[in-house]
Backbone of each chain as ProteinMPNN parsed JSONL, in Angstrom:
{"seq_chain_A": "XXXXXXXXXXXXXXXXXXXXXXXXXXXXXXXXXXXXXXXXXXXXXXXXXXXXXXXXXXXXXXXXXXXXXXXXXXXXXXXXXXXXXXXXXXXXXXXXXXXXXXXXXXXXXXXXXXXXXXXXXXXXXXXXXXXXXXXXXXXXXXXXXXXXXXXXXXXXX", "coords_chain_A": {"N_chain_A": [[17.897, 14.302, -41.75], [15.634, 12.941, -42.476], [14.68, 14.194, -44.611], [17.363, 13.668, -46.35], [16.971, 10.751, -46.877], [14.731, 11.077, -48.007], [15.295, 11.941, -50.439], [17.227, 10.013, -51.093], [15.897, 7.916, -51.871], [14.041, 9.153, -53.912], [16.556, 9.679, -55.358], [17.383, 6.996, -56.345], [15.06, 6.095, -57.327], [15.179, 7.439, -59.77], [17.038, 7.186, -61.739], [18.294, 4.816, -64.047], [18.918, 1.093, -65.13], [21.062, 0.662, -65.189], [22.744, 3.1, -64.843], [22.595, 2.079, -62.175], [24.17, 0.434, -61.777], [26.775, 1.512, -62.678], [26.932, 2.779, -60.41], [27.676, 0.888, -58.339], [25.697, -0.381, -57.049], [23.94, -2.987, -55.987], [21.524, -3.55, -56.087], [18.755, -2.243, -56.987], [15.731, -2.215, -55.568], [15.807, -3.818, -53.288], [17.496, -1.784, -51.639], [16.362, 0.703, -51.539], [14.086, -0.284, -50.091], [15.576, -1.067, -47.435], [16.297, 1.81, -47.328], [13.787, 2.335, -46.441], [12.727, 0.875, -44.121], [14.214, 1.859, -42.464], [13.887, 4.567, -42.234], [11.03, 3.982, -41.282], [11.49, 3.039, -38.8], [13.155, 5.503, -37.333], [10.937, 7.168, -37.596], [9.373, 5.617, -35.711], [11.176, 5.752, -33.578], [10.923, 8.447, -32.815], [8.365, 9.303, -32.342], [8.339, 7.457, -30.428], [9.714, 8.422, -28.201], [8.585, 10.966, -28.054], [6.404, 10.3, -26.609], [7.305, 9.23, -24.308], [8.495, 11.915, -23.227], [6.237, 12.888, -22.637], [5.202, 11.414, -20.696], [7.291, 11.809, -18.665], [6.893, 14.29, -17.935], [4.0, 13.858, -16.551], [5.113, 12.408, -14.66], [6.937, 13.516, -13.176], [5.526, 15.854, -12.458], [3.577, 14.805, -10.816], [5.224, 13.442, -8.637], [6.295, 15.912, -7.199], [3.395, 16.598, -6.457], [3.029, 14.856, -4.661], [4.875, 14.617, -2.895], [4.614, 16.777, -1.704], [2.088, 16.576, -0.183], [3.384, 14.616, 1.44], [4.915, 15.69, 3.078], [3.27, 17.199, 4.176], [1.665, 15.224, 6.392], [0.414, 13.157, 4.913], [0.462, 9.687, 4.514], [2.892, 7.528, 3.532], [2.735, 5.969, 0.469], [4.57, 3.758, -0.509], [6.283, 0.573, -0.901], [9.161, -1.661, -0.026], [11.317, -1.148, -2.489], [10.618, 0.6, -3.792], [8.259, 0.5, -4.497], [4.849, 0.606, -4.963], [2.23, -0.018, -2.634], [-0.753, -2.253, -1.918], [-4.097, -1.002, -1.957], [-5.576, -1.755, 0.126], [-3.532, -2.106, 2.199], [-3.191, 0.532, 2.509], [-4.896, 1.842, 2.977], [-5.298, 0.649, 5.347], [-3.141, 1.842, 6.606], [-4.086, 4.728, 6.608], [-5.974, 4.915, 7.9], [-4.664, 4.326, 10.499], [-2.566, 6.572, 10.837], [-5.184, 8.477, 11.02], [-6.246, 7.336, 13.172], [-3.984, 7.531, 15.627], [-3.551, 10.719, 15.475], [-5.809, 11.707, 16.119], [-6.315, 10.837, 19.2], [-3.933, 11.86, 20.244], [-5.112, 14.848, 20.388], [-4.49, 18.085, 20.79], [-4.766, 21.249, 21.898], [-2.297, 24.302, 22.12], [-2.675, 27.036, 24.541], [-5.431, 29.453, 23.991], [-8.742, 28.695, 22.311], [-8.894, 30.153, 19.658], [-9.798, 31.444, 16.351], [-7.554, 31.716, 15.144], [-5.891, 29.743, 16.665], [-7.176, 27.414, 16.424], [-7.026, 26.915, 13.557], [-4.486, 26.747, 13.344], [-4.152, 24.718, 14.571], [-5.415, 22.701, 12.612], [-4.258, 23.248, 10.181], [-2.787, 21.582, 8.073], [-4.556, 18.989, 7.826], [-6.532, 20.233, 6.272], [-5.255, 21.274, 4.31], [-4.529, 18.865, 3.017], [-6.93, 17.632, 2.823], [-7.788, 19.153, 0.847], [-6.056, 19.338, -1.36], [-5.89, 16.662, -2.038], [-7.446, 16.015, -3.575], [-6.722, 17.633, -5.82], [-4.914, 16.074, -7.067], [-4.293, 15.06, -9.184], [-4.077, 17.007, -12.79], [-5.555, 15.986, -14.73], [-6.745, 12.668, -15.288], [-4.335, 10.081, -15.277], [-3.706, 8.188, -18.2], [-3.143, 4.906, -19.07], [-2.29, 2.102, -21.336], [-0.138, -0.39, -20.722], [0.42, -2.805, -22.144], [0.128, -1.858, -24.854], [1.9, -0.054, -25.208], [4.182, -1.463, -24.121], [4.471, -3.276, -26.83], [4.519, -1.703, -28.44], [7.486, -0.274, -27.676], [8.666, -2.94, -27.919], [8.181, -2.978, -31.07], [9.756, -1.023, -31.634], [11.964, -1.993, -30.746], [12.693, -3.928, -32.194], [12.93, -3.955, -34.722], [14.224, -4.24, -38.197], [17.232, -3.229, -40.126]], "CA_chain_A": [[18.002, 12.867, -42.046], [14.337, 12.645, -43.332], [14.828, 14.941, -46.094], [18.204, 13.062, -46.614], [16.404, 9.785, -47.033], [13.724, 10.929, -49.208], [16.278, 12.001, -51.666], [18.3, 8.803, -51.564], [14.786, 6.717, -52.604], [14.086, 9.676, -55.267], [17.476, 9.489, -56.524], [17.254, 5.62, -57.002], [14.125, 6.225, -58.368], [15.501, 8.349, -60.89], [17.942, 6.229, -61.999], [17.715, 3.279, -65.09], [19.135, 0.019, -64.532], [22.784, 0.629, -66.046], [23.718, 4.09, -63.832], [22.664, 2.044, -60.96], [25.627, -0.977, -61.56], [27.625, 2.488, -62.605], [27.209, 3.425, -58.738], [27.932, -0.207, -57.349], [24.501, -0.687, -56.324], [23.949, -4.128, -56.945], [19.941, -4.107, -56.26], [17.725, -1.043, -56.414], [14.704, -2.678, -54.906], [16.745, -3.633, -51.579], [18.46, -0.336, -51.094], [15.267, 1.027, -51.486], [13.482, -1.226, -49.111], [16.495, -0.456, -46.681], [16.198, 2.835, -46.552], [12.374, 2.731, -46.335], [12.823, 0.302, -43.105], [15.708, 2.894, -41.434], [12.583, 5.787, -42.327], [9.928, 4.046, -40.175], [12.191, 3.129, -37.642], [13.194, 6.491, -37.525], [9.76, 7.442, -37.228], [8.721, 5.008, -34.097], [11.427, 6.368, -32.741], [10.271, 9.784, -32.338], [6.773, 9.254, -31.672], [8.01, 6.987, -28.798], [10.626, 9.508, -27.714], [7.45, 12.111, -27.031], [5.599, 9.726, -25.353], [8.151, 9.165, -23.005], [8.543, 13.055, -22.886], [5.063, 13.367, -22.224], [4.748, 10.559, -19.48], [8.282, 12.303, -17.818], [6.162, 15.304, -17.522], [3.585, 13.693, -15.678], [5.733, 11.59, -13.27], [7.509, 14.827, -12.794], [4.45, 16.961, -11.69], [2.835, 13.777, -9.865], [6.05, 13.615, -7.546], [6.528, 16.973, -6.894], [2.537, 17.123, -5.619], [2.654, 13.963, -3.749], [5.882, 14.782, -1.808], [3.879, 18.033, -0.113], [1.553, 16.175, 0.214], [3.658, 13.437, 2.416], [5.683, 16.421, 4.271], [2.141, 17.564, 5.597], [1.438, 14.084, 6.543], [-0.104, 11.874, 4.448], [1.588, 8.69, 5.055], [3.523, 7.588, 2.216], [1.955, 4.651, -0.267], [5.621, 2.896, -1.15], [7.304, -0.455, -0.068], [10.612, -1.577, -0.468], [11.798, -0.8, -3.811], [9.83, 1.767, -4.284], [6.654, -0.25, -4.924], [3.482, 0.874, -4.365], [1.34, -0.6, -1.781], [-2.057, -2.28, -1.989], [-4.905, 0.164, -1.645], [-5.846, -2.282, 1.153], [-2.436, -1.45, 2.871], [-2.479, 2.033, 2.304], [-5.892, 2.492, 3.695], [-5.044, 0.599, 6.714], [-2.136, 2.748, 6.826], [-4.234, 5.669, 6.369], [-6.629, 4.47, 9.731], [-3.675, 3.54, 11.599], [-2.31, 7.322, 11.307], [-5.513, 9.153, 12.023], [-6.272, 7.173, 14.927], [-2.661, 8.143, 16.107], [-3.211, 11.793, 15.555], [-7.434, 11.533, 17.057], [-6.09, 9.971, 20.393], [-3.215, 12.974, 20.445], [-5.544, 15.658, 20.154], [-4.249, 18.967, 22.203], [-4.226, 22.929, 21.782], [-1.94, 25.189, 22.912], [-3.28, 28.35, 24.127], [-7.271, 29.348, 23.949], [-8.941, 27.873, 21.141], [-9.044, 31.106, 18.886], [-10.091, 30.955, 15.125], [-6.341, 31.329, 14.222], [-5.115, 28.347, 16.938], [-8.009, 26.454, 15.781], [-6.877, 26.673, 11.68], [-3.176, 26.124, 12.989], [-4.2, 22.738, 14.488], [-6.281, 21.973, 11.513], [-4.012, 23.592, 8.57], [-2.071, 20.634, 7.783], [-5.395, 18.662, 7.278], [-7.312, 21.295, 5.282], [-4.35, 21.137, 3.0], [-4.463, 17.129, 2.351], [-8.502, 17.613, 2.193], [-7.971, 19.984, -0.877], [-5.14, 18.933, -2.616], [-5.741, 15.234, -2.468], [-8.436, 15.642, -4.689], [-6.585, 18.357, -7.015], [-3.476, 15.604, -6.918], [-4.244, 15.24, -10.863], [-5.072, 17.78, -13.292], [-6.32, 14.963, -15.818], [-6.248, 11.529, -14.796], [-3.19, 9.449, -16.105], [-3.952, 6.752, -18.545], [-1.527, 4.065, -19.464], [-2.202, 0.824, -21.729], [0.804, -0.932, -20.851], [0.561, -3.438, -22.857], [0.4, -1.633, -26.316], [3.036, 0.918, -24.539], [5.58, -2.28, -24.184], [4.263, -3.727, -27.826], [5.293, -0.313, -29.096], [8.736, 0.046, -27.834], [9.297, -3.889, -28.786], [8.45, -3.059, -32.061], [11.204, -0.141, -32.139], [13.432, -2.432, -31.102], [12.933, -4.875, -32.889], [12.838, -3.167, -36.682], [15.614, -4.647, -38.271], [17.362, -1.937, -40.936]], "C_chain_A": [[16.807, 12.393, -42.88], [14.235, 13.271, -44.634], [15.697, 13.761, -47.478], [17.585, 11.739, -47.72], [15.642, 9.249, -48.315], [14.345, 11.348, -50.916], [16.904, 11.062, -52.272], [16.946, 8.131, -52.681], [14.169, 7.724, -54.119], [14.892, 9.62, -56.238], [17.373, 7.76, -57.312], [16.443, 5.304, -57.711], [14.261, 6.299, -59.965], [16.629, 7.542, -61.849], [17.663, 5.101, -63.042], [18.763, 2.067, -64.808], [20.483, -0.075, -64.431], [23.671, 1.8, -65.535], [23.585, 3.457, -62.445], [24.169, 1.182, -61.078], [26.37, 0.243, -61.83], [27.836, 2.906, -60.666], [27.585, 2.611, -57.522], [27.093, -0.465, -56.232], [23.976, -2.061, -56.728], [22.127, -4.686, -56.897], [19.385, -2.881, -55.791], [17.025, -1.592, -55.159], [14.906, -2.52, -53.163], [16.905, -2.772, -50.993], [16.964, -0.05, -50.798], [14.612, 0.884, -50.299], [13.915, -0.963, -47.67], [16.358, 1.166, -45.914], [14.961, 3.318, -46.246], [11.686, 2.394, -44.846], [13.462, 1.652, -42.074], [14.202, 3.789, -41.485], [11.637, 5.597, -41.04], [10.518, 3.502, -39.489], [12.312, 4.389, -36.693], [11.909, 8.011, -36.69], [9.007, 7.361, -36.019], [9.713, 5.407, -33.208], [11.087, 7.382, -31.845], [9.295, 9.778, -31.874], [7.195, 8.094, -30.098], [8.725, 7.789, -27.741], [9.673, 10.863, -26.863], [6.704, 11.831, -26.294], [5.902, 9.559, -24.222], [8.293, 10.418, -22.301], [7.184, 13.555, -21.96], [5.086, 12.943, -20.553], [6.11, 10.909, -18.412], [7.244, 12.898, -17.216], [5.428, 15.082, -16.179], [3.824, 12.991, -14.347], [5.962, 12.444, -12.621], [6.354, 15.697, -11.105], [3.942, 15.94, -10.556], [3.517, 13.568, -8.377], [5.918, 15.121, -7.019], [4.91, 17.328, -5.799], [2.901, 16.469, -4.565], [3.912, 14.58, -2.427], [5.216, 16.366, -0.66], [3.322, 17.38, 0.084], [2.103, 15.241, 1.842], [4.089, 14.806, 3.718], [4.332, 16.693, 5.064], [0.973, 16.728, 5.974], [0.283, 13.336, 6.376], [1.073, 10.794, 4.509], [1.778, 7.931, 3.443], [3.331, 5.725, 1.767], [3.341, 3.63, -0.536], [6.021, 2.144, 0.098], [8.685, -0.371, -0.588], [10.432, -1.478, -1.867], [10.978, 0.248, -4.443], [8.896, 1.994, -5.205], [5.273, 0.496, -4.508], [2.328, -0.223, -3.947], [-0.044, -1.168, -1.999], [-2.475, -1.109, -1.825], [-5.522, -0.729, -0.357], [-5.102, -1.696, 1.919], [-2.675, -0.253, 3.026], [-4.308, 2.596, 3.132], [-5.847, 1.809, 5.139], [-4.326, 1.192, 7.459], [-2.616, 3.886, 7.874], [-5.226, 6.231, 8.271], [-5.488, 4.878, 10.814], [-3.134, 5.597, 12.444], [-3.417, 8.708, 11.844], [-6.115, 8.655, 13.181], [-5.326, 7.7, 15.883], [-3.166, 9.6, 16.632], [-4.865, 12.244, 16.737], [-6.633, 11.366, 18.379], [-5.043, 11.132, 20.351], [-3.704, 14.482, 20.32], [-5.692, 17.01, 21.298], [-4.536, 20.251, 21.673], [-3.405, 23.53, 22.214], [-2.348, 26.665, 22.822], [-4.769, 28.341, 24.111], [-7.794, 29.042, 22.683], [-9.515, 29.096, 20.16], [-9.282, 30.558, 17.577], [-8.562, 30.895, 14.598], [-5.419, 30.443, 14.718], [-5.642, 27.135, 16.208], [-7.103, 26.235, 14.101], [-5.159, 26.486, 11.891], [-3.052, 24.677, 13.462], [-4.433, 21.879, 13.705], [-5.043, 22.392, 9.919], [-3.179, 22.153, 7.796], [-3.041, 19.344, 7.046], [-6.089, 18.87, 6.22], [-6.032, 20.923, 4.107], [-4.514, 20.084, 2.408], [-6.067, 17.41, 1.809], [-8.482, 17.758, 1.121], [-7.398, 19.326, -1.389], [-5.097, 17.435, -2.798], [-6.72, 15.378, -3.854], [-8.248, 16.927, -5.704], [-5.292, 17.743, -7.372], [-3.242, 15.044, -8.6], [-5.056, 16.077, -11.802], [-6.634, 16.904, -14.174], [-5.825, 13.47, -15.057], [-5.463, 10.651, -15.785], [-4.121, 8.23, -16.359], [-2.683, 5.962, -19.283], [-2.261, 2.899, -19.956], [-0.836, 0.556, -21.562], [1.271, -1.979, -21.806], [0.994, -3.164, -24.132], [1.487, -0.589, -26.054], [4.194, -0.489, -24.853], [5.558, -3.222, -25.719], [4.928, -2.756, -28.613], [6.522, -0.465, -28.723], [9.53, -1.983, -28.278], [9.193, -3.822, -30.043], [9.489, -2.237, -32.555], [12.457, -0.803, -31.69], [13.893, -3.725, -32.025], [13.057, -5.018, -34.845], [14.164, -3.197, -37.093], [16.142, -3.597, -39.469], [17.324, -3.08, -41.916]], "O_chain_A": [[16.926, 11.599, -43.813], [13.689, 12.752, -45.608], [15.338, 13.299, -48.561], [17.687, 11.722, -48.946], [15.62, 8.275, -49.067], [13.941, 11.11, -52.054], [17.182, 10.998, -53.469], [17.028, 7.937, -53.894], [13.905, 7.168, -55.186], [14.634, 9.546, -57.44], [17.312, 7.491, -58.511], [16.592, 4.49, -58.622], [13.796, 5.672, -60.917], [16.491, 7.821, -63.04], [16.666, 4.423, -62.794], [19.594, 2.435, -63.978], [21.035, -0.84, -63.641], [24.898, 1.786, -65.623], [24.213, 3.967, -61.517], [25.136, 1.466, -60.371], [27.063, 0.284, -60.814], [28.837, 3.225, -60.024], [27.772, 2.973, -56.36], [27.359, -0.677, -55.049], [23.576, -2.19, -57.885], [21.608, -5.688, -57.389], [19.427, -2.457, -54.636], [17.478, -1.519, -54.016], [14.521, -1.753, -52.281], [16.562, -2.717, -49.812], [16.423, -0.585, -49.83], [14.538, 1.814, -49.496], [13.103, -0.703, -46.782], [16.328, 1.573, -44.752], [14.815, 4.47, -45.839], [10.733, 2.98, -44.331], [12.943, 2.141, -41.07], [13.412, 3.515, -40.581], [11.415, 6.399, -40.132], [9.549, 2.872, -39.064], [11.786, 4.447, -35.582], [11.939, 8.981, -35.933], [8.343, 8.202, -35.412], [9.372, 5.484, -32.028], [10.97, 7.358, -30.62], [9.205, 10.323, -30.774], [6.537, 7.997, -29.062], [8.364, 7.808, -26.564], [9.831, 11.448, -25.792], [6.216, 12.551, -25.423], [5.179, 9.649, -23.23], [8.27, 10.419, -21.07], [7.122, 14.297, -20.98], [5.025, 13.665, -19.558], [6.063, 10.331, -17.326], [6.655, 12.422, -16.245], [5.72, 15.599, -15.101], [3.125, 12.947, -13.335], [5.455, 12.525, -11.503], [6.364, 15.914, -9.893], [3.932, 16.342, -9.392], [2.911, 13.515, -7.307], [5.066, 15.177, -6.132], [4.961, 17.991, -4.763], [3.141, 17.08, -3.524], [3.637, 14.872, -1.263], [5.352, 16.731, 0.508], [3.849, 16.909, 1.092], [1.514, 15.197, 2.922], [3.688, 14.85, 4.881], [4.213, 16.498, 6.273], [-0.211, 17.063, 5.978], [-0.559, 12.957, 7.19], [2.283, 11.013, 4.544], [0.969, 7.86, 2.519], [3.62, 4.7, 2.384], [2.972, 2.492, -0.827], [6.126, 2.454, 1.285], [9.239, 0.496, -1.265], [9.34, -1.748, -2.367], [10.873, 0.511, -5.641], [8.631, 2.817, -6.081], [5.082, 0.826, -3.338], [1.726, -1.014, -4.674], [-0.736, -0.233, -2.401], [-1.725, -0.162, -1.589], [-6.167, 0.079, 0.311], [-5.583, -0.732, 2.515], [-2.167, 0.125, 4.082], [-4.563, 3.662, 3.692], [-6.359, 2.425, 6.073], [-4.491, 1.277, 8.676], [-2.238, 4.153, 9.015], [-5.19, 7.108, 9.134], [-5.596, 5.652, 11.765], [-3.191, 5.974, 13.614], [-3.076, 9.618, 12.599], [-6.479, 9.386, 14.101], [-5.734, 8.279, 16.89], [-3.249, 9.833, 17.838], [-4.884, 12.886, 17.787], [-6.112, 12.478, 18.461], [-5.903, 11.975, 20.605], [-2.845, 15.349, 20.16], [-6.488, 17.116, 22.231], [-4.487, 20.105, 20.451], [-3.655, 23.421, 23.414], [-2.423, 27.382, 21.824], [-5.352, 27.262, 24.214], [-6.946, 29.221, 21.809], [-10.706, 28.971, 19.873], [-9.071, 29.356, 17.421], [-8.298, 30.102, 13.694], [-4.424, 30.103, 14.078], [-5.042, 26.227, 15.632], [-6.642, 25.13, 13.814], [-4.477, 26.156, 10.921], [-2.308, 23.776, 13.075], [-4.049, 20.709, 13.71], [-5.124, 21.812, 8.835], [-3.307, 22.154, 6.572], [-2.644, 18.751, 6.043], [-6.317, 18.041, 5.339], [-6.242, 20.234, 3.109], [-4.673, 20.153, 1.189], [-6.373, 17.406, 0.616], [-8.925, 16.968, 0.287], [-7.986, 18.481, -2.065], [-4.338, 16.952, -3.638], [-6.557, 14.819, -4.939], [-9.212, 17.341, -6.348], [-4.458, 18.47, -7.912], [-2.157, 14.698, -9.067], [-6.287, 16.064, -11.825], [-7.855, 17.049, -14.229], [-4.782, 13.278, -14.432], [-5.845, 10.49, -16.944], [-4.846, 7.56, -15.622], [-1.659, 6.359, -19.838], [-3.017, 2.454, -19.092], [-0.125, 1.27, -22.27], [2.432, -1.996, -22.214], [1.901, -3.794, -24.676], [2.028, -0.293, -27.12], [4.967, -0.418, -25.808], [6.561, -3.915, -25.889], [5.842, -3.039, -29.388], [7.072, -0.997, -29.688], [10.631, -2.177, -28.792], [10.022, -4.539, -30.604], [10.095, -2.48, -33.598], [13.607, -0.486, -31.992], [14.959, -4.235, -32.373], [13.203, -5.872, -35.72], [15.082, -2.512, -36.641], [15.158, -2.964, -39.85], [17.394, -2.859, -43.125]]}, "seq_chain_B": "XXXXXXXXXXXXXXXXXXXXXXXXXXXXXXXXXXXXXXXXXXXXXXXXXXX", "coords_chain_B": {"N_chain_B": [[-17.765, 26.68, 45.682], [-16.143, 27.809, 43.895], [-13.928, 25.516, 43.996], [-15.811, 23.522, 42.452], [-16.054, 25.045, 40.25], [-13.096, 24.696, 39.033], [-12.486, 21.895, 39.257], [-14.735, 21.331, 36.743], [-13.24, 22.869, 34.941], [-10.766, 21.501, 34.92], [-11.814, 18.771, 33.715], [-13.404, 19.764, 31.569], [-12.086, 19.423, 28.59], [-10.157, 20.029, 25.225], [-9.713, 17.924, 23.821], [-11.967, 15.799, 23.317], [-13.355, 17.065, 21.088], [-11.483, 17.376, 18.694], [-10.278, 15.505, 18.091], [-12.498, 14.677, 17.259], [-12.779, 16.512, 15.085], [-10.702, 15.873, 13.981], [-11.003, 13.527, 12.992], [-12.891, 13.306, 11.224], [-11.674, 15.333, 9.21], [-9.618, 13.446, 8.744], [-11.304, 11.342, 7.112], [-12.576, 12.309, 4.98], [-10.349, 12.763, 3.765], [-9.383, 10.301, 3.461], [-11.187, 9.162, 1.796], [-11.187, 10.453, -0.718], [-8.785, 10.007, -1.431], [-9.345, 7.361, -2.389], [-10.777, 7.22, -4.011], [-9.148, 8.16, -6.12], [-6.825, 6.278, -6.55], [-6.838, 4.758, -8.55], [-5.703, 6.167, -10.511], [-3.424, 6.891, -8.878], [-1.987, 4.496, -9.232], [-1.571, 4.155, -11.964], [0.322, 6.005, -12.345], [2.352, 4.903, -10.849], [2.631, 3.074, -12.334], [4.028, 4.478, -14.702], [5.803, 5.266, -13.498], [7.499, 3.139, -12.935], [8.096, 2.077, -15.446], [9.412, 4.497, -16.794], [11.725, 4.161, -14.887]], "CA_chain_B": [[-18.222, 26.913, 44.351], [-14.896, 28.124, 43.712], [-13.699, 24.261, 43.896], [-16.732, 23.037, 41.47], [-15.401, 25.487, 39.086], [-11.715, 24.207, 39.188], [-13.102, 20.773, 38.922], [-15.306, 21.641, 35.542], [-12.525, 23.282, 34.016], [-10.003, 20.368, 34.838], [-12.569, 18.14, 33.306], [-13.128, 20.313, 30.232], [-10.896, 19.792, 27.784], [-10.833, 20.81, 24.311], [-9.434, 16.998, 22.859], [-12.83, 15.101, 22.204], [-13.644, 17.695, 20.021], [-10.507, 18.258, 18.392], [-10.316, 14.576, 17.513], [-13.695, 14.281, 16.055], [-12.659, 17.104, 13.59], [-9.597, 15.232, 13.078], [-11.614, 12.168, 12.485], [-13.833, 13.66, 10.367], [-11.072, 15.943, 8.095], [-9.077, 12.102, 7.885], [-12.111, 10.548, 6.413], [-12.293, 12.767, 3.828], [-9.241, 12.473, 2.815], [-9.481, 8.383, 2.911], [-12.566, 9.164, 0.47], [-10.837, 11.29, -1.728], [-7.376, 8.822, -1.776], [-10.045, 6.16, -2.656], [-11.484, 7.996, -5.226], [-8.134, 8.645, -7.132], [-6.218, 5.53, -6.215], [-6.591, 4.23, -9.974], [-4.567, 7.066, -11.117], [-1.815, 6.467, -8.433], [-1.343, 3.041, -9.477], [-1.148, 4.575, -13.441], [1.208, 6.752, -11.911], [3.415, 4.478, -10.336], [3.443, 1.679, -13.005], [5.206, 5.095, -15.699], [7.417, 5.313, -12.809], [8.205, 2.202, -13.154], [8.389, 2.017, -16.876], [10.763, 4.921, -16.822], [12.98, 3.841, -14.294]], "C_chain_B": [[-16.861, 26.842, 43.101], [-14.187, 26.522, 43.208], [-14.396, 23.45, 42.714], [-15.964, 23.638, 40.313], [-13.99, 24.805, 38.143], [-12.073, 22.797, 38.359], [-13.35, 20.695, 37.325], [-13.976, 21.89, 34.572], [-11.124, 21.831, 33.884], [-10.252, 19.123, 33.512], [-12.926, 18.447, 31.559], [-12.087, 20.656, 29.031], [-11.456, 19.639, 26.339], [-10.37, 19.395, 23.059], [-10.458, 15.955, 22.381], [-12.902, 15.816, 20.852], [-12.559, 17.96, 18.968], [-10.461, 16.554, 17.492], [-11.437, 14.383, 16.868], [-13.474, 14.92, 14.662], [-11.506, 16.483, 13.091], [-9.663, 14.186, 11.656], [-12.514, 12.485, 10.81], [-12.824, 14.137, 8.557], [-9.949, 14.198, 7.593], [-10.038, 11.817, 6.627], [-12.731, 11.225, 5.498], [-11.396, 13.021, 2.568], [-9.218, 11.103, 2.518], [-10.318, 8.541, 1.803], [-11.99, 9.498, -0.46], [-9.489, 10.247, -2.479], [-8.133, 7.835, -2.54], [-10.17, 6.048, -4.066], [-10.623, 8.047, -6.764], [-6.9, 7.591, -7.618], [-5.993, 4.95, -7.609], [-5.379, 4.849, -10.371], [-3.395, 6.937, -10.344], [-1.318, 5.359, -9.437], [-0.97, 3.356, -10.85], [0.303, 5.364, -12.827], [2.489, 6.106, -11.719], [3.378, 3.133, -11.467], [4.124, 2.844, -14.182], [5.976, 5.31, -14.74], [8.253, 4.24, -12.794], [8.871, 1.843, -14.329], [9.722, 2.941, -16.908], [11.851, 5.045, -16.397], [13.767, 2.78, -15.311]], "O_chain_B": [[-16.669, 26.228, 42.051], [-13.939, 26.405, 42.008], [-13.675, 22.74, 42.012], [-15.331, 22.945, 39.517], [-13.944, 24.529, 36.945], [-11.967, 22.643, 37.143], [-12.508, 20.171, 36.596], [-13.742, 21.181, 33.593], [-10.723, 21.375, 32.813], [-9.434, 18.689, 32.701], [-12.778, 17.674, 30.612], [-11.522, 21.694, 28.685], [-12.606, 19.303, 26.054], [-10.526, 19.529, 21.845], [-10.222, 15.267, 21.388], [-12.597, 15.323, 19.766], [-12.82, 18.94, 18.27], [-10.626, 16.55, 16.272], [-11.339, 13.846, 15.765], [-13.721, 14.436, 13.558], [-11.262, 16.508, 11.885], [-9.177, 13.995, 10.542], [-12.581, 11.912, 9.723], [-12.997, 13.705, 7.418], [-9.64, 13.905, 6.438], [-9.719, 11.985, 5.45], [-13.701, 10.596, 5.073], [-11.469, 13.272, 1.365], [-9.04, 10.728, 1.36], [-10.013, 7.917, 0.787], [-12.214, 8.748, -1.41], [-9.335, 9.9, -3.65], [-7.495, 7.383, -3.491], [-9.852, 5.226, -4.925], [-11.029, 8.007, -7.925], [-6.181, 7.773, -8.601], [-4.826, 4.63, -7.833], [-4.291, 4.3, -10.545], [-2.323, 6.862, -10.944], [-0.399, 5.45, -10.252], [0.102, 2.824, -11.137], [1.371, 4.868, -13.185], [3.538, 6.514, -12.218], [4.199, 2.231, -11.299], [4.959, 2.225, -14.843], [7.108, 5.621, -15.108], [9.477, 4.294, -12.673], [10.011, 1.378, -14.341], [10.851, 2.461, -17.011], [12.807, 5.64, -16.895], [14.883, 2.353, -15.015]]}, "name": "protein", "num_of_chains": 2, "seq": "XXXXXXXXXXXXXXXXXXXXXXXXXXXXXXXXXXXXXXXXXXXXXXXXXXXXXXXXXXXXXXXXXXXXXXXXXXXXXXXXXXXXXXXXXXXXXXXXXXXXXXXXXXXXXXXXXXXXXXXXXXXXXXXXXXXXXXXXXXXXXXXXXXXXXXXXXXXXXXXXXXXXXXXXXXXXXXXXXXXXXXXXXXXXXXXXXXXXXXXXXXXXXXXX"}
């Protein structure tokens, strides 16, 4: 299509004033103009198309940690609609469940190094992986993110 | 003596300690959640975007 394009605005180029009315073009300039609009349209498409690809990616991977994470109980940051919670909330939360688990604190069996690390493995796991729960930390301007896709939709041909 | 023993061991149990390390391995993780909590919230406003 980009090739396409750049051919149409070469051919019109190419062209003198008297094969264009031969082709029932009734205004270079326009056409021109036209297909120069459709081009960078075209353009913001794609570049917003990978951004989106990109920022799948990382939703992707971000779910996929967090959900081990929840099964080996961290208590899970969303409200209804599948909002995310103050960080107030979510650390009162976070109290609420190890007081719970403190105040339930049992063994079964003699307290060997491998009962010990099966009472604890579930912890040890959140310890680590909370703080390997992004390789890179996500950044997002939203603003010039939703400025960007209003300007792709708004690019008139 | 026998009885004292009984007693002790009744008495000895292995859940202060068990909760302090609980306490302890939480509040490392609260630190660490704290720590990173920016990036959730980035997180969850492209989840929102791409819903």
């Amino acid at each position: 299509m980009l090739e396409e394009a750049v051919r149409i605005i070469q051919f019109l180029n190419s062209k003198n004033k008297y094969e264009i009315q031969e082709l029932d073009i009734p205004d270079r300039t326009d056409t021109i103009l036209e297909v120069k609009r459709v081009l960078a349209k075209r353009n913001l498409m794609l570049n917003l198309e990978d951004k989106y690809q990109t920022m799948q990616l990382a939703v992707d991977r971000f779910m996929t940690k967090f959900e081990l994470l929840r099964e080996k109980g961290l208590p899970s940051p969303l409200v209804i609609n599948d909002k995310l919670m103050t960080q107030e909330d979510y650390n009162k939360k976070i109290i609420e469940v190890a007081r719970e688990q403190e105040n339930t604190s049992s063994m079964s069996g003699i307290p060997t190094g491998t009962v010990l690390y099966q009472t604890f493995e579930n912890l040890f796991y959140l310890q680590h992986e909370v703080k390997h729960l992004f390789i890179n930390n996500p950044t997002l301007n939203r603003q010039r993110l939703m400025r960007y896709i209003g300007k792709c939709s708004t690019s008139s041909y | 003596m026998n009885l004292r023993v009984k007693i002790l061991e009744k008495e000895l149990t292995l859940s202060e300690p068990l909760g302090k390390a609980k306490q302890l391995l939480w509040a490392n993780i609260f630190d660490s959640i704290n720590d990173i909590w920016a990036s959730i919230h980035v997180s969850f406003e492209q989840i929102a975007l791409i819903k």
